[in-house]
C-alpha positions as CSV (number, residue, x, y, z in Angstrom):
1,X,-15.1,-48.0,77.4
2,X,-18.4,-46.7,77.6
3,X,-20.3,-43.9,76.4
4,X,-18.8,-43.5,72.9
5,X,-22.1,-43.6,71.1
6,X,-25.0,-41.0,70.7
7,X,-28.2,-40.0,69.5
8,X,-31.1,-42.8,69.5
9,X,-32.9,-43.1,66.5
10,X,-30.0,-41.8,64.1
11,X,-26.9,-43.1,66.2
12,X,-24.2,-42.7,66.3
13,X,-20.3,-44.8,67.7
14,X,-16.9,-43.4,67.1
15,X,-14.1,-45.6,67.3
16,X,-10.2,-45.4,67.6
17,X,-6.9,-43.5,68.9
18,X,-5.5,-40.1,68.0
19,X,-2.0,-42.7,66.9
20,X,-3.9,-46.1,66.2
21,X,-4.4,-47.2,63.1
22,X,-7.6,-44.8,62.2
23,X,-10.1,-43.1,63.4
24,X,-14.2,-43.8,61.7
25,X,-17.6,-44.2,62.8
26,X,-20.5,-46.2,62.3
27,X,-24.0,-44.7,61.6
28,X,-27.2,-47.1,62.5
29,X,-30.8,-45.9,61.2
30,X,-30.0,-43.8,58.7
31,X,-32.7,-44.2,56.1
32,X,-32.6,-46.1,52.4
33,X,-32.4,-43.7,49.6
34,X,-30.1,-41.0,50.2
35,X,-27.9,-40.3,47.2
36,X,-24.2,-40.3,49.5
37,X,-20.4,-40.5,48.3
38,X,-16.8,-40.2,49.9
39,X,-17.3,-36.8,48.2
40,X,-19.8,-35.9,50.1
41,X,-17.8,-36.6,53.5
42,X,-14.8,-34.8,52.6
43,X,-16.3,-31.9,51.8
44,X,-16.7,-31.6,55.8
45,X,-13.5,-33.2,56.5
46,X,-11.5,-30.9,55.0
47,X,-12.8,-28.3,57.4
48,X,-10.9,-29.9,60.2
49,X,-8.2,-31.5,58.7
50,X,-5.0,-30.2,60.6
51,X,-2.4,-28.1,58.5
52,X,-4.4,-25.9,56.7
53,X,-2.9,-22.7,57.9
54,X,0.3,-21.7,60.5
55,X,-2.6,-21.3,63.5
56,X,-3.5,-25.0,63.3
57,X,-1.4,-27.8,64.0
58,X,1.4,-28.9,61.2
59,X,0.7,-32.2,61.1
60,X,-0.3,-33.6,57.5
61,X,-3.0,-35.4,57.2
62,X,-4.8,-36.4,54.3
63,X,-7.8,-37.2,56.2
64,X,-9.4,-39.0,53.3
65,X,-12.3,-40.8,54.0
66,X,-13.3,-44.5,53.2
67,X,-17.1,-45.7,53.4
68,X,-16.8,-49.6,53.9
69,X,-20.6,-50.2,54.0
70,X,-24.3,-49.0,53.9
71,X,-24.4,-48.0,50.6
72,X,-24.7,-49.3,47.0
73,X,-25.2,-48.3,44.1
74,X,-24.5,-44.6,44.9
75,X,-27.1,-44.4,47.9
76,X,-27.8,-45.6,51.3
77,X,-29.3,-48.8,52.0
78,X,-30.7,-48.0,55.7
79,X,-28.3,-50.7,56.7
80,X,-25.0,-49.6,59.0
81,X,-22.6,-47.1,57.2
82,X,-19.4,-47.9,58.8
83,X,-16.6,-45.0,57.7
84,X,-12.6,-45.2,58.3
85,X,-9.7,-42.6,57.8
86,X,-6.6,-43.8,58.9
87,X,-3.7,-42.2,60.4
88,X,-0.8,-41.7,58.2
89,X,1.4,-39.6,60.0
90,X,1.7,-40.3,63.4
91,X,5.1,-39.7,65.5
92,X,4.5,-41.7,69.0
93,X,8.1,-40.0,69.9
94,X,6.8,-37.0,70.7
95,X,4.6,-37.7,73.3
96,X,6.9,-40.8,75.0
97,X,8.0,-38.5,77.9
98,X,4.3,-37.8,78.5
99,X,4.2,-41.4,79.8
100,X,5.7,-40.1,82.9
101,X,3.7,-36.9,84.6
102,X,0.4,-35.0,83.4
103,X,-0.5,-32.5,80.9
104,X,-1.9,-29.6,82.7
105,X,-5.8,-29.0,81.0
106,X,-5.2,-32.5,79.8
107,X,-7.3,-35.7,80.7
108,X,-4.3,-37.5,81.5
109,X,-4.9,-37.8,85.0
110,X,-8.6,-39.0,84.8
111,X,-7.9,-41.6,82.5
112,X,-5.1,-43.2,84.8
113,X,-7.5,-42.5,87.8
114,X,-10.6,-44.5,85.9
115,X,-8.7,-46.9,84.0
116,X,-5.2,-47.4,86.0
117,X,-3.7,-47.1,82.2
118,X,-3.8,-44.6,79.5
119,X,-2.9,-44.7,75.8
120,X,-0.7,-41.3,75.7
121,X,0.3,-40.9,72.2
122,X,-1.3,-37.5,71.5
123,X,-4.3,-38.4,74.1
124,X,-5.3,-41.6,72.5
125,X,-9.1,-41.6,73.0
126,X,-9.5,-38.4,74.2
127,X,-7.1,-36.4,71.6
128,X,-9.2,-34.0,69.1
129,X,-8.6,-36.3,66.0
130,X,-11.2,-38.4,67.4
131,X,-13.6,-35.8,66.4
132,X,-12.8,-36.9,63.0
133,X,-15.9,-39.6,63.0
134,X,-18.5,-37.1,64.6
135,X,-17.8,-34.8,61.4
136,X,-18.1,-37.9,58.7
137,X,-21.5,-39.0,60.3
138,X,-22.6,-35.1,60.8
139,X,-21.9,-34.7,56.9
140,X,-24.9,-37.7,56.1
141,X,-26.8,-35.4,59.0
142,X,-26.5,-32.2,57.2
143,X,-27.5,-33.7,53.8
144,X,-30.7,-35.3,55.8
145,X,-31.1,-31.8,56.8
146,X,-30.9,-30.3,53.4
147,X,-33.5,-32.3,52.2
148,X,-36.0,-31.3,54.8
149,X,-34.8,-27.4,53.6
150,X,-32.9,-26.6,56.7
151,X,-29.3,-25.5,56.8
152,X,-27.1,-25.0,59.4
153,X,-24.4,-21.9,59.2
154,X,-21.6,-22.1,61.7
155,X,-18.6,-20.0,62.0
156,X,-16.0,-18.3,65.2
157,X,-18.2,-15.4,67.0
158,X,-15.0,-14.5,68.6
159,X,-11.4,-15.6,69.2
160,X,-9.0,-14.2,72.2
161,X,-11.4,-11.6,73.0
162,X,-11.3,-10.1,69.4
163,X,-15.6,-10.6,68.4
164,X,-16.9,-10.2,65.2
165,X,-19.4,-7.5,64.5
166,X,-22.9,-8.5,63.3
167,X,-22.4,-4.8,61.1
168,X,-19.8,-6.5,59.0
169,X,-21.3,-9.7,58.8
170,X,-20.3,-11.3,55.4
171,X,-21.4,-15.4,54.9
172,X,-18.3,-15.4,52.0
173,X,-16.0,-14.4,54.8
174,X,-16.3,-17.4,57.0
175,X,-14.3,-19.6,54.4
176,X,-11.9,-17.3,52.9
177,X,-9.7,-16.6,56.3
178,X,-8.2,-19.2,58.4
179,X,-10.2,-18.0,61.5
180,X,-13.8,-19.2,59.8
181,X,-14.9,-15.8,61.2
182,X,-17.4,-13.4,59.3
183,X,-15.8,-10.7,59.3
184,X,-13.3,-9.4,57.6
185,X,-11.7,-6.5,59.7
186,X,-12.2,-8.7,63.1
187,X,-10.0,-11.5,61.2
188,X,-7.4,-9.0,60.9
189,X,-7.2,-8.1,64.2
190,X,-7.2,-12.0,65.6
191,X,-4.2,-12.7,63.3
192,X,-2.1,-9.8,64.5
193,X,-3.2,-11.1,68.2
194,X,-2.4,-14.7,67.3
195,X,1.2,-13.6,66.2
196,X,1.5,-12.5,69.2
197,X,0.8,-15.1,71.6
198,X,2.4,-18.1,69.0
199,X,5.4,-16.0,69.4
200,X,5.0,-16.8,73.4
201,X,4.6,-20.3,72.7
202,X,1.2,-19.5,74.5
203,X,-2.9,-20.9,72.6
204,X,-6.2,-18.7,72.5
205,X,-9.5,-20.0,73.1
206,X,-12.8,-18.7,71.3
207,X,-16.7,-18.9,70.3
208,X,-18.6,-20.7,68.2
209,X,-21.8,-19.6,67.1
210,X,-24.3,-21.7,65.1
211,X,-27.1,-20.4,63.7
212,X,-29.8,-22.5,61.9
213,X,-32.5,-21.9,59.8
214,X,-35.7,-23.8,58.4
215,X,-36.5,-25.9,61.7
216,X,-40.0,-26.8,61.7
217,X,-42.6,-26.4,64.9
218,X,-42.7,-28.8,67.4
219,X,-39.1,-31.2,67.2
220,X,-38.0,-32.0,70.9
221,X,-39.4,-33.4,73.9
222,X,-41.0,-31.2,76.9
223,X,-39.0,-33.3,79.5
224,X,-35.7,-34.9,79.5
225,X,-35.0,-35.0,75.8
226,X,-35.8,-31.0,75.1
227,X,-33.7,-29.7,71.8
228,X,-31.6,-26.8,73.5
229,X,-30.9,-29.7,76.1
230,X,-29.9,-32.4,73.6
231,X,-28.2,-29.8,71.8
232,X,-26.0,-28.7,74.4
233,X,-25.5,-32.4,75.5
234,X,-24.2,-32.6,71.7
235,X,-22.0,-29.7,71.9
236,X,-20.4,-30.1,75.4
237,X,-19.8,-34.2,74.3
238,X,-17.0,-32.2,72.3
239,X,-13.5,-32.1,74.7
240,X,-12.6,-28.3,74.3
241,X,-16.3,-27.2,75.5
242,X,-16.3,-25.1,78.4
243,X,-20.0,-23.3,78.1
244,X,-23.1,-23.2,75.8
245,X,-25.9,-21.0,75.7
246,X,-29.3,-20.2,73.8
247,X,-30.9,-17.1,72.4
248,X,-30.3,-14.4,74.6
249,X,-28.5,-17.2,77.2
250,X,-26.6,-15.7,80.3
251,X,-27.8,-12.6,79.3
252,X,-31.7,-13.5,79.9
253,X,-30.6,-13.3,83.6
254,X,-29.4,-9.4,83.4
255,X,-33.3,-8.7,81.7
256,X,-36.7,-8.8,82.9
257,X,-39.6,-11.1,81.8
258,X,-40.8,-8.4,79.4
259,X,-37.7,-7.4,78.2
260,X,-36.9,-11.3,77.6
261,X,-40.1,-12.9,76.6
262,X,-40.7,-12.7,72.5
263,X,-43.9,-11.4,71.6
264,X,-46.0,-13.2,68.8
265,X,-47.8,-11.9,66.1
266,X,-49.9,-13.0,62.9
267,X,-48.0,-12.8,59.6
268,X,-49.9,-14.1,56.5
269,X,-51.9,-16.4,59.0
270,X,-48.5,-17.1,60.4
271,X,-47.9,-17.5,63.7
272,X,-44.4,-15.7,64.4
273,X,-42.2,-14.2,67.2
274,X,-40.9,-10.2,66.8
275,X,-38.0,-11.3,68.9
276,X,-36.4,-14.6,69.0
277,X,-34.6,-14.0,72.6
278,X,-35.8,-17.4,73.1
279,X,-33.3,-18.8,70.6
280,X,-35.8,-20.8,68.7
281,X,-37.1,-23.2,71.5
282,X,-40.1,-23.1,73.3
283,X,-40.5,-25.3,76.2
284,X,-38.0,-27.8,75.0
285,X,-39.6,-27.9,71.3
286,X,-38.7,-25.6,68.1
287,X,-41.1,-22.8,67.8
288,X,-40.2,-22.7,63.9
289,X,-37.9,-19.7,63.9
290,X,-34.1,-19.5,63.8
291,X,-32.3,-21.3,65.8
292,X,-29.2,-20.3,67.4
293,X,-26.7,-20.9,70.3
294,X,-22.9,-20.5,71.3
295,X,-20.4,-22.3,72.7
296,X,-17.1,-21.4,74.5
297,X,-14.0,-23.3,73.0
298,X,-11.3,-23.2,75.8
299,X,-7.1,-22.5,74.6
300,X,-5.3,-25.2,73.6
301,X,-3.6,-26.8,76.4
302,X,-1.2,-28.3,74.7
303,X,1.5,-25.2,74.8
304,X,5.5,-24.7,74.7
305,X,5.2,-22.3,77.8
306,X,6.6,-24.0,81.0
307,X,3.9,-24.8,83.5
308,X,4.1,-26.6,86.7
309,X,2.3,-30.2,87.2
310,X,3.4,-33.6,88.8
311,X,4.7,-36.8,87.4
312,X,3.1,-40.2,88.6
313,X,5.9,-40.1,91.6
314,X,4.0,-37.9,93.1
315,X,6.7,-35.3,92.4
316,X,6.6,-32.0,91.6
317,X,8.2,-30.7,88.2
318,X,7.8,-28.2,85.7
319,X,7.1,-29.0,81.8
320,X,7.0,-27.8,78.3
321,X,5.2,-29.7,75.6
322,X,6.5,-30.9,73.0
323,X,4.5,-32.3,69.5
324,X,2.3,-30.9,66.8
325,X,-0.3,-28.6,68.4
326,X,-3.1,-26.1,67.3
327,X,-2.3,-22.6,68.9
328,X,-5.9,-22.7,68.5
329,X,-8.5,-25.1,67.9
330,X,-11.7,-22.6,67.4
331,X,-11.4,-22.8,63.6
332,X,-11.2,-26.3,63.2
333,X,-13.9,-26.7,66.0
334,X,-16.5,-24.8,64.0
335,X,-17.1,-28.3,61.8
336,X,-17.4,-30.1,64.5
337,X,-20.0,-28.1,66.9
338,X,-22.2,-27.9,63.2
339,X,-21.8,-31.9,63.0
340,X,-23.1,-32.2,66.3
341,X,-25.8,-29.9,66.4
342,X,-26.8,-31.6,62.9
343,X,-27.0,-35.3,64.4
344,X,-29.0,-33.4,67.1
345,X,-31.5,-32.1,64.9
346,X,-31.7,-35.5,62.8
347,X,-32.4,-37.8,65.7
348,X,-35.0,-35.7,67.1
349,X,-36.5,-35.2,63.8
350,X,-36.8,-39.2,63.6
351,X,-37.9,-39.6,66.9
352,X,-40.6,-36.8,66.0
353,X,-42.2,-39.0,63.7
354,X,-44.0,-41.0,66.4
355,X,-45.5,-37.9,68.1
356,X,-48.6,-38.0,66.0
357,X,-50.5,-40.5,63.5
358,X,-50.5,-38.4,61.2
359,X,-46.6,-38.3,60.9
């Protein structure tokens, strides 16, 4: 299988099945130096880990992770860091019948069509827990980050329709409801519509916004490799994706070129935008101010609700899944979009380097 690897200065390769053994990754050029423990990791792990409320999956996992090499001595050596968590509670069972027809919203019938053969215990390659390895490298990212003073805050912009209001924004919110949304009120009202549609046996999708501050001038390239486009090549690598956009994004199209372009302005010899409709990129390249950008999550598709498909008789049949599924996956996503836009930033960052001499 190709194409499980990214980024190409810090890069990235996940590895394993949803119901293999484990699940890990394996980081190559991350620098020497970099104070890093299991700790560390799962600290970001923990965010994903299923069975942390009754709106994500009940499966247990631990999800603890093990780092097998590429550091000694309490720091990196710029040498591979290879990273494992392995599955502990897997139960094939309940996907056996899946064997036999296709999961509506599912990539069951693309992998037989590609591969003539398909590992469907939970979605094998394909299921969310393979996710699990982008986090555990985006955790080095976002400590690569933090010692260049940039941070990255993440969190769900809206969930079943039900937004959260910039007016009632509060950062301490994000972690202390299940929804990872900051706002207090709007949490409320997505766990009253949640009720709702778990009761139906029925999954709500969501946005994800990410907002991230401390970017310096000038990281991206003006072609093929421009931030918002590696960026969004990061975020829609992750399988419940359905949109991305930047700034003011499908919105810019409603406005006119002075109502959409940010002025500048000299602050303290400062060169700085009053608006930032721009989302932080300029041609491709950080202009220095925040960044930010959304993404759409789509509804789980694994639901109890009977839907029509076809089994691999080519016959027509109705289903209703069975297993351990998320009613929704936007809060546990929110981890994941940050890891990627952090191994985003990183790479382009290092490749930055070689822009100038005196870099």
């Amino acid at each position: 299988m190709a194409g499980s690897t990214f980024g190409n200065q810090f890069k990235i390769m996940t590895w394993g099945e949803s119901h293999g053994a484990g699940v890990g990754v394996v980081i190559d050029g991350c620098p020497a130096g970099i104070p890093l423990a299991e700790s560390d990791i799962q600290v970001m792990l923990n965010k994903r880990k299923p069975g942390q409320s009754k709106y994500t999956t009940p499966r247990k996992e631990d999800d603890e992770v093990e780092i097998l090499s590429g550091i000694f001595e309490g720091k990196t050596t710029g040498t591979p860091i290879s990273m494992v968590v392995r599955n502990k509670t897997q139960r094939s069972a309940d996907y056996s019948e899946i064997a036999r027809f296709y999961r509506p919203g599912h990539a069951d019938y693309t992998f037989d069509e590609k591969y003539g053969f398909r590992d469907y215990r939970g979605g094998g390659r394909s299921s969310g827990r393979e996710t699990i390895g982008r986090v555990a490298a985006g955790a080095v990212a976002v400590k690569i980050l933090a010692t260049l003073g940039i941070s990255i805050c993440t969190y769900s912009k809206e969930i079943g329709g039900i937004a959260a209001s910039y007016d009632n924004f509060d950062k301490e919110q994000i972690e202390k409801n299940p929804f990872r949304m900051p706002d207090e009120k709007a949490a409320a009202q997505v766990e009253e519509y949640a009720m709702k549609q778990i009761e139906q046996g029925d999954s709500i999708g969501g946005i994800i916004e990410c907002v991230i501050d401390g970017m310096m001038p000038g990281i991206g390239e003006p072609v093929f490799d421009k931030l918002d486009a590696k960026l969004a090549q990061a975020v829609f690598s992750i399988g419940a994706v359905k949109g991305f956009e930047i700034g003011s994004g499908f919105n810019a199209a409603r406005l006119t070129g002075t109502e959409n372009n940010d002025a500048f302005y000299m602050n303290n010899g400062k060169v700085e935008k009053k608006t930032n409709n721009a989302g932080g990129i300029l041609g491709g390249m950080s202009d220095g101010s925040q960044i930010v950008f959304r993404t759409a999550i789509k509804p789980t598709p694994s639901i109890s609700s009977v839907q029509d498909t076809v089994n691999k008789d080519g016959e027509d049949i109705k289903v209703s899944i069975k297993g351990r599924h998320d009613p929704m996956i936007v809060p546990r996503a929110v981890v994941v979009v940050e890891s990627m836009a952090a191994l985003a930033l990183v790479d382009l960052i290092f490749e930055n380097m070689t822009s100038r001499i005196d870099n």
